[in-house]
C-alpha positions as CSV (number, residue, x, y, z in Angstrom):
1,X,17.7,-17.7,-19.2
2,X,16.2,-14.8,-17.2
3,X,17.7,-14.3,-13.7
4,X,15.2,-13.0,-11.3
5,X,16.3,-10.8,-8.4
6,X,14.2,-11.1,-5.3
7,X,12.7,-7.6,-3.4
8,X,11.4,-7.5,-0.2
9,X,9.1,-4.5,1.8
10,X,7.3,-4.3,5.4
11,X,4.4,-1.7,5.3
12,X,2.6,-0.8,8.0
13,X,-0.6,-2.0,7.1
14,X,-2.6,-3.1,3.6
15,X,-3.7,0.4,2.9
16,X,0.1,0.8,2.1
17,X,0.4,-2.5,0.6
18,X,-2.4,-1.3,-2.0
19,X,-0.5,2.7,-2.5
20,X,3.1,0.4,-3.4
21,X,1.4,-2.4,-5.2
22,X,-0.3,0.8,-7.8
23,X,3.0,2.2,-8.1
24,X,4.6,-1.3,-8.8
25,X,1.7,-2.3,-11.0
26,X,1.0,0.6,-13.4
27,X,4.8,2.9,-13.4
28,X,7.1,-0.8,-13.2
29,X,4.4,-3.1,-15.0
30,X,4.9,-5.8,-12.0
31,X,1.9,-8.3,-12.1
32,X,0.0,-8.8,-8.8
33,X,0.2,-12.6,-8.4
34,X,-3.1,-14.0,-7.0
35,X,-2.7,-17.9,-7.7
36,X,0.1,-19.3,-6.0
37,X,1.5,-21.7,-9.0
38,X,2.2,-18.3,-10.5
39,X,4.4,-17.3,-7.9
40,X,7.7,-17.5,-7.8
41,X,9.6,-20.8,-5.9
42,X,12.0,-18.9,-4.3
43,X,8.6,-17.2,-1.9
44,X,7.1,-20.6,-2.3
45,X,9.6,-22.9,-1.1
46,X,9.9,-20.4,2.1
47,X,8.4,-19.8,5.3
48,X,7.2,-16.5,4.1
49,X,3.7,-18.0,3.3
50,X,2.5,-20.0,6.3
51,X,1.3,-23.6,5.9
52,X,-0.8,-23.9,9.2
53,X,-4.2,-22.3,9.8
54,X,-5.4,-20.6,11.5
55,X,-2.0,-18.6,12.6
56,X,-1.3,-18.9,16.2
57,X,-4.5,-20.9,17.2
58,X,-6.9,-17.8,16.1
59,X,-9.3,-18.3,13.9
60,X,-10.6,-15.0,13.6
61,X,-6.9,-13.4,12.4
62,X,-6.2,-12.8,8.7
63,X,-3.5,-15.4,7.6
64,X,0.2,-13.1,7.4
65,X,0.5,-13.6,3.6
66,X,2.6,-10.6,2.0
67,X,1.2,-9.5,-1.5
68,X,3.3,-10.5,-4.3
69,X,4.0,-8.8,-7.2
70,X,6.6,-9.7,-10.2
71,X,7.4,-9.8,-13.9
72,X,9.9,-11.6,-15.8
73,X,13.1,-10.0,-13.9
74,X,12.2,-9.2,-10.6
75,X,9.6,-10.8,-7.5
76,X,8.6,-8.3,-4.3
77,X,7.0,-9.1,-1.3
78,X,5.3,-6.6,0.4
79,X,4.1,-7.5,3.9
80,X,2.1,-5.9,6.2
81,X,2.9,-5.7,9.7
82,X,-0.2,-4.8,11.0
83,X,0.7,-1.9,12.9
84,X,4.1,0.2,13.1
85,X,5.2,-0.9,16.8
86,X,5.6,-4.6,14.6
87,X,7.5,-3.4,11.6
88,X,10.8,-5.1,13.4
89,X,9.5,-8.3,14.4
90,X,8.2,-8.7,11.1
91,X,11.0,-7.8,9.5
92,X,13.3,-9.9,11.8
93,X,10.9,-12.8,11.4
94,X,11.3,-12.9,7.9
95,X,15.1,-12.7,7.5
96,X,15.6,-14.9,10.2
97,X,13.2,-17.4,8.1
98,X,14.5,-16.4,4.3
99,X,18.0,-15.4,3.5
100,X,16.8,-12.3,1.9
101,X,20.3,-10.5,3.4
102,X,22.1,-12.4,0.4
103,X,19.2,-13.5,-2.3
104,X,17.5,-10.1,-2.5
105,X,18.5,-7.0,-4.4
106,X,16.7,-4.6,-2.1
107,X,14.9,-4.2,1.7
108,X,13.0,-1.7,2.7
109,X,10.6,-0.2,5.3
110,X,7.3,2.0,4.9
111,X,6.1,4.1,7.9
112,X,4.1,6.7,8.7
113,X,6.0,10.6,10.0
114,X,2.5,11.2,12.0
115,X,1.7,14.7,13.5
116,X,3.9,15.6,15.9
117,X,6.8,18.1,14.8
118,X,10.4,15.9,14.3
119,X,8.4,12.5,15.0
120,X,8.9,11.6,12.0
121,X,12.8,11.7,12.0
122,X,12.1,10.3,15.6
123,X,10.9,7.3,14.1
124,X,13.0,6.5,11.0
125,X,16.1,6.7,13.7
126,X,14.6,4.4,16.2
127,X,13.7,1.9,13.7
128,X,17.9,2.6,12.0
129,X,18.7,1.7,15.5
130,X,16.7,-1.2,15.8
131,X,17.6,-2.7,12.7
132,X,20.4,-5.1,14.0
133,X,20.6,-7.2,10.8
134,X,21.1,-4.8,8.0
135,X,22.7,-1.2,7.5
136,X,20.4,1.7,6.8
137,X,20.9,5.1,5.3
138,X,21.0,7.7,7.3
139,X,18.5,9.7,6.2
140,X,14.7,8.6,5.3
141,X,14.0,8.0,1.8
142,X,17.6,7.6,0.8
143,X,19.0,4.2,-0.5
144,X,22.2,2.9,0.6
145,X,23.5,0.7,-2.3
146,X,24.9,-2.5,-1.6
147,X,24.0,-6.1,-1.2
148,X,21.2,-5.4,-0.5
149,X,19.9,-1.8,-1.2
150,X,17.9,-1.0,1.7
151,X,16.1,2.5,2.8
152,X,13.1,3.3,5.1
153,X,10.5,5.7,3.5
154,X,8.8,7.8,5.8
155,X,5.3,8.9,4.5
156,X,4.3,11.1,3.5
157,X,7.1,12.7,1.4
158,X,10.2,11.6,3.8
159,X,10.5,15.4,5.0
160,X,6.6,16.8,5.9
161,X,4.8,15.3,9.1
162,X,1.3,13.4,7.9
163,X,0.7,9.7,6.5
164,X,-0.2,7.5,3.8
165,X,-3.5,9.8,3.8
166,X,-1.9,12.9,3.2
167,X,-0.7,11.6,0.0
168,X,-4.0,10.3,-1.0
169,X,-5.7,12.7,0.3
170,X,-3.5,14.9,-2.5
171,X,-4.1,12.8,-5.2
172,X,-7.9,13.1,-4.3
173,X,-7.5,17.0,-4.6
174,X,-5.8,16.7,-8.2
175,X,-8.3,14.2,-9.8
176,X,-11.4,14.4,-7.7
177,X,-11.7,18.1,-6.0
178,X,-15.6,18.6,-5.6
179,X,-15.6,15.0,-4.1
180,X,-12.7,15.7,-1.7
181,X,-14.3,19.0,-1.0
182,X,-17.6,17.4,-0.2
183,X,-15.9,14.5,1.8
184,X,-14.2,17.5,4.3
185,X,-17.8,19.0,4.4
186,X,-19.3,16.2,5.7
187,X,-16.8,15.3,7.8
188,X,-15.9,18.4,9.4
189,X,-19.9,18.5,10.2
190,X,-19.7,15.5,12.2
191,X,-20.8,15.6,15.8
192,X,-18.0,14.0,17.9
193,X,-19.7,13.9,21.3
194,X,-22.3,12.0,19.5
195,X,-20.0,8.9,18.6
196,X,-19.4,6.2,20.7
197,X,-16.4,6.0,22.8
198,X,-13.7,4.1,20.7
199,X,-14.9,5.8,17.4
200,X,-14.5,9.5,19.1
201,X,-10.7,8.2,19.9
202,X,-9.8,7.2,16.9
203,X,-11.7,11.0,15.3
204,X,-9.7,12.9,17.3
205,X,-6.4,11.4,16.5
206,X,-3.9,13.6,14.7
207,X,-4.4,11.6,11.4
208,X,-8.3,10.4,12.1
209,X,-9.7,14.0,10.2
210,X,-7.6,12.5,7.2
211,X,-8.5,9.0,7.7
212,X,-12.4,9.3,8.0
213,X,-12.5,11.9,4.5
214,X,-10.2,9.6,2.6
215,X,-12.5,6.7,4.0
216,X,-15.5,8.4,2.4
217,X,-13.8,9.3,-0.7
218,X,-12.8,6.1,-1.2
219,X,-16.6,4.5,-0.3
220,X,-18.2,7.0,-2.6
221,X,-15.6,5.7,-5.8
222,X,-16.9,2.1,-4.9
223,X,-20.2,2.9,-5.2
224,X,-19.3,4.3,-8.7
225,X,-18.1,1.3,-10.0
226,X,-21.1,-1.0,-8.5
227,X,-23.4,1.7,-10.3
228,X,-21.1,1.2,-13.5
229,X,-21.4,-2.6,-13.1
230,X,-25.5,-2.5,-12.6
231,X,-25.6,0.0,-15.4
232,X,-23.5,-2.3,-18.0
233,X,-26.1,-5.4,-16.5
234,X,-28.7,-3.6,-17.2
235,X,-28.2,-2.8,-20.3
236,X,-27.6,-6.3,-21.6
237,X,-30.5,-7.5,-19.2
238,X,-28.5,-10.0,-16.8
239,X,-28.6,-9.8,-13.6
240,X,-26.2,-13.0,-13.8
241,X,-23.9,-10.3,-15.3
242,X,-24.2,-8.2,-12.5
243,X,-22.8,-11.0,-10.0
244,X,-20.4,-11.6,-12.5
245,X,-19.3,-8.1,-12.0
246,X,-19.7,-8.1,-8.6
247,X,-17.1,-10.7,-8.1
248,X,-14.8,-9.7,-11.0
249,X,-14.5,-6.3,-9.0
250,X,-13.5,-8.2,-5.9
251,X,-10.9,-10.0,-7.7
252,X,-9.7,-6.6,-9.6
253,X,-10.7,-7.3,-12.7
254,X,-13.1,-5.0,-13.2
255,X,-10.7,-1.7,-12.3
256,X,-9.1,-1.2,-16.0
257,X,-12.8,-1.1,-16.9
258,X,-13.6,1.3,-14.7
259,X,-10.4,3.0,-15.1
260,X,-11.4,4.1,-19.0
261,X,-14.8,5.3,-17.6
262,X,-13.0,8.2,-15.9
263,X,-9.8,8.2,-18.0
264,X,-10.0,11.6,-19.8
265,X,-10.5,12.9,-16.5
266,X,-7.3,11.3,-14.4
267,X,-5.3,11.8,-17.8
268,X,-5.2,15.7,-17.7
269,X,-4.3,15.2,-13.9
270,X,-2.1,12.8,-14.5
271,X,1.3,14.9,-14.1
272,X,0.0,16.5,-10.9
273,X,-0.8,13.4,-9.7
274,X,2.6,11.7,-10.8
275,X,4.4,14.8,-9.0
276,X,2.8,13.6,-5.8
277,X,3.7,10.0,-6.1
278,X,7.1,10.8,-7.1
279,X,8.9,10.5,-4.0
280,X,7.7,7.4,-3.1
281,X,8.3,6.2,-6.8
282,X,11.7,7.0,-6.8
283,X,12.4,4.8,-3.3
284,X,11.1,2.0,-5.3
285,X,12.8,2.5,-8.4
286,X,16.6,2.9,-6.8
287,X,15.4,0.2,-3.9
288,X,14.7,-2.6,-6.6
289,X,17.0,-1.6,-8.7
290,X,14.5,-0.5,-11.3
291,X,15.0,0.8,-15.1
């Protein structure tokens, strides 16, 4: 009989959710559970996945569902706090619900350094500090072994100032340059007086440069694979095959097919690109207890 041990992560938001779940998915071979009789009892049986809707009376606010991913040995939870000022209430909420302090093999915490020089060592020891339940390391990145592991990775490397975007924003520049390069083009040519008032906020944030290029990078990949899938309809002349596409995208289906469309092209950046991810990786891998 296979015992399964039980991981649990609060991200700041699903953008990070998405960056861990790759890592988990194609380096640790952890399925992405979509369908909730494939997931296992020990989240289903908990208050982790609420049974009321709409949460809190508002109909408008996506349910707080973490993102599940697990194989044979092990089953992680990474939930999204929707912002970094709720990182602690979320994670307090949980363990206060699921007695993750003494089932799980590892807790940990995702945030962002930001901008400003030393915030990010600012942050990981305010949140240390605010931790009441469990015992943190005392540096970022590092994992203090014990029952549970837990560690706080501070993105984007645990040691530079930036975010989740400076990572991908990396990545971008090892596997697509001209289109990273074309992304800062456009962006840097962007009139900010001409924005409206809340969009010229967010631009000049520290990380909204960053933010807005990976945002187009990431639109202009999208509209590769809809031009794949209309390509491969096409050719078999079905637009019924197209939809099918369409929504086999949306469920993520489609990406390994994608994926091979572009493959030679990732695979000769694939150690550059491995190099970046690394740091994060290796959280993962000692936090979970990983082979």
């Amino acid at each position: 009989m296979v015992i399964v041990k039980y991981g649990y992560l609060v991200v700041e938001g699903p953008h990070d959710i998405e960056f861990v779940g790759r890592l988990l998915k194609e380096v640790h071979k952890l399925k992405r559970i979509v369908k909730i009789d494939k997931l296992n009892s020990y989240w289903t049986d908990s208050p982790i996945i609420p049974k009321i809707f709409p949460p809190n009376g508002d109909l408008m606010k996506r349910m707080p569902v973490p993102a599940f991913f697990q194989n044979d040995g092990l089953s992680v939870a990474v939930h999204s706090a929707t912002g970094d000022s709720q990182i602690i209430t979320t994670l307090e909420g949980t363990l206060s619900n699921i007695n993750l302090s003494e089932d799980a093999v590892g807790i940990g915490i995702v945030i962002d350094a930001d901008y400003e020089k030393g915030e990010g060592i600012g942050r990981f020891n305010s949140i240390k500090q605010d931790v009441e339940e469990l015992e943190m390391p005392d540096k970022p990145g590092e994992i203090l072994k014990g029952h549970p592991n837990t560690g706080i990775f501070v993105f984007p490397d645990n040691i530079n100032d930036g975010t989740l975007e400076t990572v991908l924003l990396k990545c971008a520049k090892a596997i697509y340059p001209k289109l990273r390069q074309g992304a800062e083009t456009f962006i840097n040519g962007v009139d900010i007086d001409s924005l409206a008032s809340k969009d010229k906020q967010d631009f000049k944030k520290p990380s909204g440069r960053d933010k807005a290029t990976t945002g187009c990078i990431g639109d202009v990949t999208l509209a590769l694979a809809l031009y794949l899938a209309l390509a491969l309809a096409l050719a078999s002349c079905s637009f019924s095959c197209f939809l099918l596409f369409i929504e086999r995208m949306r469920q993520d289906k489609v990406k390994s097919k994608i994926k091979s469309k572009i493959k030679s092209k990732i695979k000769s950046k694939s150690k550059i690109k491995s190099k970046i991810m690394n740091a994060m990786n290796q959280f993962l891998k000692k936090l979970f207890d990983l082979p």
